[in-house]
N, C-alpha and C positions, 0 to 999 in steps of 0.2 A: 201561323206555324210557330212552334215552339220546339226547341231544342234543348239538350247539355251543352255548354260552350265548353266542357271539360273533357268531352268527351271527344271532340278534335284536336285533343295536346294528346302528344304520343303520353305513357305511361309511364316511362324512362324520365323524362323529362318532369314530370310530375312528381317522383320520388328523388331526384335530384334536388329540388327548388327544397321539396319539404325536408332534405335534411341539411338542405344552408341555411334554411329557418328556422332550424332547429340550433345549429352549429353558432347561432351569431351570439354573441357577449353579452351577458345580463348586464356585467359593469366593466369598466376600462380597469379598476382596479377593483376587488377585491374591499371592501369597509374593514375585513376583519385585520384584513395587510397594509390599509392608511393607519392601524392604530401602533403601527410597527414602534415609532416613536417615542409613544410613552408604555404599552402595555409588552413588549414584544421584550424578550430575555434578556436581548443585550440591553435597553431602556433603564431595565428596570432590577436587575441582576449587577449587571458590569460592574459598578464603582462599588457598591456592598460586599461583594465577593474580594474585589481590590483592598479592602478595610479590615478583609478575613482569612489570612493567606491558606490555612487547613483548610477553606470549605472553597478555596480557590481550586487544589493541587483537586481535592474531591469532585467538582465539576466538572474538567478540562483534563485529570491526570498529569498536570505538569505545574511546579512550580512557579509564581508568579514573575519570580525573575528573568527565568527561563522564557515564559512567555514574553519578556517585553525585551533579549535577546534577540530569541525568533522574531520577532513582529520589525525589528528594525534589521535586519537581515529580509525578510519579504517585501517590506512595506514598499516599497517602487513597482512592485512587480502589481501589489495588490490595490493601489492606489486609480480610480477612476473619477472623470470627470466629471461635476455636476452638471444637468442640463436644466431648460426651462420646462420641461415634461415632472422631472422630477429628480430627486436627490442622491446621489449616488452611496452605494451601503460602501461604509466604510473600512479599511484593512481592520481594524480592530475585530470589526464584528466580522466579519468574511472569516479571519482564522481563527476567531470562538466557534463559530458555528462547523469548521472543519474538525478542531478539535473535538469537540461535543460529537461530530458524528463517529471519529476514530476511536474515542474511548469509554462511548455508549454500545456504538451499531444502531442506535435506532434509523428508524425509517426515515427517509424526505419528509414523509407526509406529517409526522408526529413533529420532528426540525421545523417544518411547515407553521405550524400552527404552534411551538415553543415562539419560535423569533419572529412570526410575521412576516416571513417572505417567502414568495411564491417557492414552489415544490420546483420547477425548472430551474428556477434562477438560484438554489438553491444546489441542484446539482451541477450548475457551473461555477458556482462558490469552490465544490469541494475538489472538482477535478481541479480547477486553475490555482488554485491554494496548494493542492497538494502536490501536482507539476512544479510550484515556485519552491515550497519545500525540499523536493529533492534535487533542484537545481541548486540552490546555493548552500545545500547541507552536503551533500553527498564527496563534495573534493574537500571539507572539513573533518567529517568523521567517517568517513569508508572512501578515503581511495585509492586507487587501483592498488594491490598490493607492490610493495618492490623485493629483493633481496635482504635490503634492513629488516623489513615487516616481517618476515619469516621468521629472523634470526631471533626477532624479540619473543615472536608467539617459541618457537624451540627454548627462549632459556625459560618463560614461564611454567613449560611442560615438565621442565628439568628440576626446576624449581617446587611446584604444588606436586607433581604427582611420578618424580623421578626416573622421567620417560624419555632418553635424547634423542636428539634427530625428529619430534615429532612439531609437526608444523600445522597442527589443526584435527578436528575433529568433526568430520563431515556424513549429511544426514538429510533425509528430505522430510517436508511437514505436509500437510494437506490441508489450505483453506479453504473452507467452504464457501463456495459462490450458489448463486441460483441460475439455470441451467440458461444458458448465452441460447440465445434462437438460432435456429436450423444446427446446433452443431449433434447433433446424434447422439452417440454414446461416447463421444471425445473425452469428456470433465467429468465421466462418472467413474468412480474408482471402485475398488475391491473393499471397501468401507462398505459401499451400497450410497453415498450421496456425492452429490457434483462438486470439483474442486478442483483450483488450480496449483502447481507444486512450488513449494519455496523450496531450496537447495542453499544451504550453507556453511560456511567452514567456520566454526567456534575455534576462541584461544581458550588456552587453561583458566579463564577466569569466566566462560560461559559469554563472552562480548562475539559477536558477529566480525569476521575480516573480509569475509566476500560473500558474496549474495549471489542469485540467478533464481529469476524470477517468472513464474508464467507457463510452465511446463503443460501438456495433458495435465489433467488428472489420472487417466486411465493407464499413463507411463510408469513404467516400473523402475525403483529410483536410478537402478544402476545405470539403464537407458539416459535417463534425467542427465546423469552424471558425466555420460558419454558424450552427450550431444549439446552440453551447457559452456562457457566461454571459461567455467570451470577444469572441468575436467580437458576441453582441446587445447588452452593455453596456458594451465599451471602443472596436470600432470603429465598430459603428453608434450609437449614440447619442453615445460620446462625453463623457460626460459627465465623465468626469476628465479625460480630456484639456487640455492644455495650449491656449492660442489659437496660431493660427500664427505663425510668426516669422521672418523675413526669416533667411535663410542668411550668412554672416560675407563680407563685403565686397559684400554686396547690399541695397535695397531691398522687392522684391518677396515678401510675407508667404507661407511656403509650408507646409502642413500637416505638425504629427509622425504618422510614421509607425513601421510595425511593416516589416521585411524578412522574406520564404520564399521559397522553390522554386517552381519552374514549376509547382506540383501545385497553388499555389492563386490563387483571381480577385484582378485588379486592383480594388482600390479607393483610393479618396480616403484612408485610413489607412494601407495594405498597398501594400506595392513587392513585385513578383516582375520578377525575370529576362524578356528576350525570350525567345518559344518558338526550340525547336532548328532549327522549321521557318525 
C-alpha cells in the first residue's frame, strides 16, 4: 500500500511550518551591515567632514561646535555597552545619524544602507536620540514661560515693530506625517494630506517661546488653541501673565496680549484681525 504521508498533516499546519521556513534568517547579520566599520558614513565621512566645517554644517545642518556641545550634553544618555555578540554604535554616530535624518527626511531604508545599520535599530537611534535631545535642551532654551519671559518678548514687540502689551504672535503649522494606522480621517486636514499641528507663540525676532505639539490634523487651529496647555494656562487663567499696563502716553490699564489670523476667537488675551466680511 502506498500513500501521501502529507496528506494526514491538517493543511493549517502545513502552511504554518512553510512560512517559519520561509521566515528564518539568511544571515545573523547582514555582510553589507559588518561592513559598517570601514565603508558605512560615519567610517568613512566623520573625521573628513570634521577637517571641513562648511561641508559639516551642509551634512548634519548644524555647526561643528554646536555638534560636539550637543554630543556632550547627550552623551550619557547615548552611550551603550559593548558586548561579546558585538560592538555597540557609538553616541557619536547615533546623533549623526539622528541629525542626518532631521535635516534630510530621508527614509530608514536609504539611513540603512548610508551607515550600515539595520533599518530597526536605526529607528531606535532616532527616537532615543531625539527623546535625550529634548530632555536635556528643552529647560535650556524653551522653558516654561514666566512673567520675566513675557516682559522681555513685550519690550522686543515695542522695540522692532512698536506694538505694547504684545506678548507673542501665535499661529498653527501643519506637518506632514503618513497616515498613523486605524486612525480614519483624524490627521487629514483641509490641505487634502495627513498631518499633525504644531502651535506656537513667536517673539518679535521670529524665535519660538512655547510650543504644543501633536494636535489632529483635522482640528481647526482655534480648537488647537483652546485645548493646548497654551491657550488653558497662559490665556485663560493667566497665570504668568503680566498685570495690565497703561499703553506709553496713556492712563487707561490695558491687557498683554498674544496677536493671530482671523482663524482664531477674540479674547481678553488674543487680538485678531476684523473679519474680511
Amino acid at each position: 500500500m502506498c500513500f501521501n504521508s502529507c496528506a494526514l498533516i491538517p493543511a493549517n499546519i502545513l502552511l504554518q511550518t512553510d512560512r517559519a521556513s520561509r521566515r528564518q534568517r539568511r544571515y545573523w547579520v547582514h555582510p553589507l551591515l559588518t561592513q559598517r566599520g570601514t565603508k558605512g558614513h560615519f567610517a568613512s565621512l566623520y573625521q573628513d567632514l570634521k577637517n571641513h566645517p562648511e561641508k559639516f554644517v551642509a551634512f548634519c545642518r548644524l555647526p561643528m561646535e554646536a555638534f560636539d556641545r550637543l554630543l556632550e550634553l547627550v552623551r550619557r544618555d547615548l552611550t551603550y555597552q559593548d558586548t561579546q555578540m558585538r560592538k555597540a554604535i557609538t553616541a557619536e554616530e547615533r546623533l549623526l545619524i539622528t541629525l542626518r535624518f532631521l535635516a534630510t527626511g530621508e527614509s530608514y531604508a536609504s539611513l540603512h544602507l548610508q551607515f550600515r545599520v539595520g533599518k530597526s535599530t536605526i529607528t531606535k537611534i532616532v527616537r532615543c536620540t531625539c527623546s535625550a535631545i529634548w530632555q536635556k535642551l528643552q529647560p535650556i532654551v524653551m522653558p516654561s514661560p514666566t512673567e520675566d519671559t513675557w516682559q522681555r518678548v513685550a519690550a522686543g514687540f515695542q522695540d522692532v515693530a512698536k506694538f505694547p502689551n504684545c506678548i507673542g504672535a501665535v499661529d498653527g503649522k501643519h506637518v506632514r506625517v503618513l497616515q498613523p494606522a486605524h486612525s480614519g480621517s483624524k490627521f487629514f486636514n483641509y490641505k487634502k494630506f495627513f498631518s499633525i499641528v504644531l502651535m506656537a507663540v513667536a517673539d518679535a525676532h521670529c524665535k519660538f517661546v512655547c510650543i504644543d505639539i501633536g494636535a489632529y490634523g483635522s482640528t481647526g487651529d482655534s480648537r488647537v488653541l483652546r485645548t493646548s496647555q497654551i491657550g488653558m494656562q497662559i490665556l485663560r487663567d493667566g497665570v504668568t501673565l503680566p498685570a495690565p499696563q497703561p499703553f506709553p502716553g496713556t492712563t487707561h490699564p490695558v491687557p498683554f496680549m498674544m496677536v493671530s489670523d482671523e482663524a482664531f476667537p477674540l479674547m481678553p488675551n488674543l487680538l485678531r484681525p476684523y473679519p474680511r466680511r
